[in-house]
N, CA and C atoms as an extended XYZ file, in Angstrom:
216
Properties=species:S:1:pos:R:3:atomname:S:1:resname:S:1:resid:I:1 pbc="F F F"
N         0.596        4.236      -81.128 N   UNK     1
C        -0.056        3.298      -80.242 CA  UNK     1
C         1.016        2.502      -79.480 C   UNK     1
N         0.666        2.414      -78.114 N   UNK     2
C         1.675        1.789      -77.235 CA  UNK     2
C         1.530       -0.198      -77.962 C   UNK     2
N         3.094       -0.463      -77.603 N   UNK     3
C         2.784       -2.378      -77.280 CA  UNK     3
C         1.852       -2.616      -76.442 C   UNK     3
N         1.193       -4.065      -76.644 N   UNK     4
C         0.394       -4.134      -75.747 CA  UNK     4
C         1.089       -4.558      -74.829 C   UNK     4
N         1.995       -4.955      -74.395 N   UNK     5
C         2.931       -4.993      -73.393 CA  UNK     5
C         3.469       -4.160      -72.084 C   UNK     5
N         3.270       -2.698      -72.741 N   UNK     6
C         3.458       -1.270      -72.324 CA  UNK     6
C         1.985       -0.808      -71.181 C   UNK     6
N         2.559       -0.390      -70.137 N   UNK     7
C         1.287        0.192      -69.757 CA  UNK     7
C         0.973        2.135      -70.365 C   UNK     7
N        -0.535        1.527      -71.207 N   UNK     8
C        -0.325        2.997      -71.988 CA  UNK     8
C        -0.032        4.503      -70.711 C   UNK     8
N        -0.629        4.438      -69.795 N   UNK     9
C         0.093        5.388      -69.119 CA  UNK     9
C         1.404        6.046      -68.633 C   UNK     9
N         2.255        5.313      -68.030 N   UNK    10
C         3.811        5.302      -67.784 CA  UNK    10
C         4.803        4.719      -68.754 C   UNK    10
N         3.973        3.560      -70.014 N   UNK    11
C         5.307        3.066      -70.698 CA  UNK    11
C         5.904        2.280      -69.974 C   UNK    11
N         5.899        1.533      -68.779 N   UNK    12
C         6.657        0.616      -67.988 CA  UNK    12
C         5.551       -0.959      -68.203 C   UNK    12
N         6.703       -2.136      -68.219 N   UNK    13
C         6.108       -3.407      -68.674 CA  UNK    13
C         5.088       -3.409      -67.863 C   UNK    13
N         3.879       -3.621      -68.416 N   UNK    14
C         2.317       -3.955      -67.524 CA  UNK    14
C         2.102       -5.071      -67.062 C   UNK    14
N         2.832       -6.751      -66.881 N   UNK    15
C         2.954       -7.816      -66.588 CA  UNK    15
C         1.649       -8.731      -67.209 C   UNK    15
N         0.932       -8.010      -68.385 N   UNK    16
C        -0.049       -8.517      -68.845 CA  UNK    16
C         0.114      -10.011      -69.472 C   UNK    16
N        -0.825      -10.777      -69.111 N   UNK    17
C        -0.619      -12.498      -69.248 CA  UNK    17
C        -1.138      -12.299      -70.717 C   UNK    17
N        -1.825      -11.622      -70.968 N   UNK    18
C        -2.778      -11.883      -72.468 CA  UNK    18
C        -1.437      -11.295      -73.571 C   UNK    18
N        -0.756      -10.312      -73.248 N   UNK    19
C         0.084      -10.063      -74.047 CA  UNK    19
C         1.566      -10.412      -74.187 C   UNK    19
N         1.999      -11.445      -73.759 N   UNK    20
C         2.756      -12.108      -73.683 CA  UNK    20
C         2.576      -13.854      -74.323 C   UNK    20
N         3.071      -14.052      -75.370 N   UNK    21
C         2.585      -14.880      -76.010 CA  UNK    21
C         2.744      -16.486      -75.789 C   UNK    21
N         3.426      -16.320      -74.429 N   UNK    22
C         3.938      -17.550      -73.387 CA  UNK    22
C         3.096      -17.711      -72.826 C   UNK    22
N         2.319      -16.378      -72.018 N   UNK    23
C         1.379      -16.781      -70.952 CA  UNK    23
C         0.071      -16.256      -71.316 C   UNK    23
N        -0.612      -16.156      -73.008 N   UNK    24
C        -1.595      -15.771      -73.103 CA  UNK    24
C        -2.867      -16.743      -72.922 C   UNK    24
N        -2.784      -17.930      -72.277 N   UNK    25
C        -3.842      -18.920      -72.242 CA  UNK    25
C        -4.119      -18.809      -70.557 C   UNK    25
N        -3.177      -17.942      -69.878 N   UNK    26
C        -3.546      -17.609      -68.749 CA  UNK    26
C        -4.590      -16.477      -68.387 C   UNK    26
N        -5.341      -16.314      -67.482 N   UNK    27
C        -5.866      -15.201      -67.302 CA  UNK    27
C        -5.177      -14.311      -66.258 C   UNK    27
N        -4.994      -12.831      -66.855 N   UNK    28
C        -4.466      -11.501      -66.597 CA  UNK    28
C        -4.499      -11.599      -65.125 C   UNK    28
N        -3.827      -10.755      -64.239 N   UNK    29
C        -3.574      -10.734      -62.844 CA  UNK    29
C        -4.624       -9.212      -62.566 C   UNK    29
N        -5.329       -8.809      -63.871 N   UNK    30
C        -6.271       -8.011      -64.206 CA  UNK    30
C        -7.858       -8.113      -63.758 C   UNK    30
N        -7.598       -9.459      -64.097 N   UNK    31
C        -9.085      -10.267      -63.622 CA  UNK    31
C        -9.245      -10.361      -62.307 C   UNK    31
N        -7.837      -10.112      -61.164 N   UNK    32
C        -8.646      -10.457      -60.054 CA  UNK    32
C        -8.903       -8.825      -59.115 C   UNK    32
N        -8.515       -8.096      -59.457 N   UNK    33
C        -8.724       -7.108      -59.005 CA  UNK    33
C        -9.568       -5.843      -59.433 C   UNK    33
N        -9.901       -4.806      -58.581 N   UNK    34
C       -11.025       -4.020      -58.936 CA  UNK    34
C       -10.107       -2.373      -59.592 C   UNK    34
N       -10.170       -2.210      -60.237 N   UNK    35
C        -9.918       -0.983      -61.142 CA  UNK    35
C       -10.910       -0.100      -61.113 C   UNK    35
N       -10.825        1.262      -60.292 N   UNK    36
C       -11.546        2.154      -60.125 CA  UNK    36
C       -12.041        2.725      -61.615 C   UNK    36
N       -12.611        2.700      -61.947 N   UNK    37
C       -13.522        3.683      -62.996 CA  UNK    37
C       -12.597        4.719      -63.831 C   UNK    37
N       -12.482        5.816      -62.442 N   UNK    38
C       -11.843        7.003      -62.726 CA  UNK    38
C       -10.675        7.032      -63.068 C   UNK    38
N       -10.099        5.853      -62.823 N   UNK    39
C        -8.704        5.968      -63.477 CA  UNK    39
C        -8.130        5.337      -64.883 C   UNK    39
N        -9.381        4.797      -65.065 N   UNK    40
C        -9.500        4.472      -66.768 CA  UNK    40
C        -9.921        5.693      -67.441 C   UNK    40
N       -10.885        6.373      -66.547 N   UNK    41
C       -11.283        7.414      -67.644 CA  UNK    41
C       -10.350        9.041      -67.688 C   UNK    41
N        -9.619        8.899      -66.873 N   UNK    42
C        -8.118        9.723      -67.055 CA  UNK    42
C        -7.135        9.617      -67.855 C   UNK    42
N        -7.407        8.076      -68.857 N   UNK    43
C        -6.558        8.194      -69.847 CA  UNK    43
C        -6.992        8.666      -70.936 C   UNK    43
N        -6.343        9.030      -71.857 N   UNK    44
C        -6.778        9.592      -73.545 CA  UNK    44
C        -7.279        8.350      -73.892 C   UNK    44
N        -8.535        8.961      -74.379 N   UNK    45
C        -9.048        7.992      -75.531 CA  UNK    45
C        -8.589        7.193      -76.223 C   UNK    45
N        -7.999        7.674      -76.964 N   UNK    46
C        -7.017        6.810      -77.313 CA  UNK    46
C        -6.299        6.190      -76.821 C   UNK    46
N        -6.380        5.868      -75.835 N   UNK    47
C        -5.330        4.561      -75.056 CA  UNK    47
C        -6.228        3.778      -74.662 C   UNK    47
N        -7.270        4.018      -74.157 N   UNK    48
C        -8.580        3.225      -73.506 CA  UNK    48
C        -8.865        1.970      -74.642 C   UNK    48
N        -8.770        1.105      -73.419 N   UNK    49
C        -8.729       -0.397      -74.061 CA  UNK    49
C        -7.635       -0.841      -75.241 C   UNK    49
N        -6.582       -0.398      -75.281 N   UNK    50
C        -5.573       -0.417      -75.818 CA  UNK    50
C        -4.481       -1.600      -75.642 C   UNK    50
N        -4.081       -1.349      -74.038 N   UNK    51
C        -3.371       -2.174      -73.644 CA  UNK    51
C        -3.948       -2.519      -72.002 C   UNK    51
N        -3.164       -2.951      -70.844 N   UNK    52
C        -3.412       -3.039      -69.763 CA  UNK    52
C        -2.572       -1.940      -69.169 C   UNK    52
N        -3.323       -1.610      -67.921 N   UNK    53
C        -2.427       -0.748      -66.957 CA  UNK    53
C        -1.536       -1.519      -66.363 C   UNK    53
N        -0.285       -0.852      -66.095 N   UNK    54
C         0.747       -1.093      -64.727 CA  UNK    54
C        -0.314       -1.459      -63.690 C   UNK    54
N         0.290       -2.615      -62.827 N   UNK    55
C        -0.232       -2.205      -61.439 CA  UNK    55
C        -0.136       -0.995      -60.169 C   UNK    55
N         1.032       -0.084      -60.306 N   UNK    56
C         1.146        1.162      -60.262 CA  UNK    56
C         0.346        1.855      -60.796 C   UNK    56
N        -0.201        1.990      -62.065 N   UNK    57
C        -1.037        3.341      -62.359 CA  UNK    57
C        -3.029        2.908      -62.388 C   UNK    57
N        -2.720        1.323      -62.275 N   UNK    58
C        -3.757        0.992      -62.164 CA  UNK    58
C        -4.466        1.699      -60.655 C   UNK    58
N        -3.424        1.314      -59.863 N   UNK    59
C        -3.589        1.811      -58.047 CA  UNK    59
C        -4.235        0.283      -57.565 C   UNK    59
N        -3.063       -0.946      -58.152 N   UNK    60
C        -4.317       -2.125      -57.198 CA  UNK    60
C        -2.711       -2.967      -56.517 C   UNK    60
N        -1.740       -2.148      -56.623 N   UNK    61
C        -0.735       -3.042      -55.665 CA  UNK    61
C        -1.090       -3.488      -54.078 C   UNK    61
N        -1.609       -2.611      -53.669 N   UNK    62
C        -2.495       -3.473      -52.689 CA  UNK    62
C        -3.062       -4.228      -52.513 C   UNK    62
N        -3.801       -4.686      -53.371 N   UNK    63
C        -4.798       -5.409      -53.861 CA  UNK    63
C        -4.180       -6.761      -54.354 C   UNK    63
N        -2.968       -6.213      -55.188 N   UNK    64
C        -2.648       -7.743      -55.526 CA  UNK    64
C        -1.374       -8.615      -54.156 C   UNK    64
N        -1.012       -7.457      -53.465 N   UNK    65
C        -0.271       -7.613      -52.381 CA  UNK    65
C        -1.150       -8.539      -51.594 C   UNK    65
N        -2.257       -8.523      -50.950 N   UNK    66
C        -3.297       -8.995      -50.067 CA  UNK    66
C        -3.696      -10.164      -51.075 C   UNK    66
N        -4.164      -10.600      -51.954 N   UNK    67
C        -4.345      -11.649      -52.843 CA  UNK    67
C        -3.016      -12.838      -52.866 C   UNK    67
N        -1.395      -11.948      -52.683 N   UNK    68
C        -0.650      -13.488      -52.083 CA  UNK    68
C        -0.426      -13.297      -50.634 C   UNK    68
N        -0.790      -12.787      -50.267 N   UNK    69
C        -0.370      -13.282      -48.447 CA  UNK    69
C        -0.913      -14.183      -48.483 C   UNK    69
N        -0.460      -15.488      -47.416 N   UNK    70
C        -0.652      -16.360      -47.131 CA  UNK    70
C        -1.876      -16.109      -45.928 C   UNK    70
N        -3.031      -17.170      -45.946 N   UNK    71
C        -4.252      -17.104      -45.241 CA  UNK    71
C        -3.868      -17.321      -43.955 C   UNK    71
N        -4.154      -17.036      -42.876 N   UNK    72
C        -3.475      -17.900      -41.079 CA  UNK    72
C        -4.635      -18.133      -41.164 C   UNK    72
């Protein structure tokens, strides 16, 4: 079983707030974005709900890109 730290897909740090024991009273950078379905259900079972995805394998760097631009 991966850290929960780990994104179970790639193994690269997942920046998860809940698993980090500094910033677990924060909420996840998880919460604000939409995670397609299909790409949860491409992982093994066994990883599902395990840990958090990368924002890379999640596919929401866009997503969190557009969430800090600044508003004009």
């Amino acid at each position: 079983m991966n850290p929960p730290d780990l994104c179970p897909a790639c193994g690269a740090p997942n920046d998860c707030a809940l698993a980090d024991p500094r910033t677990a009273d924060r909420a996840c950078w998880c919460y604000g974005v939409s995670i397609d379905p299909a790409v949860l259900e491409a992982l093994p079972a066994e990883l599902r709900n395990a840990a958090c995805l990368c924002p890379r394998c999640a596919d929401v760097e866009a997503q969190l890109q557009a969430a800090t631009r600044p508003i004009a």
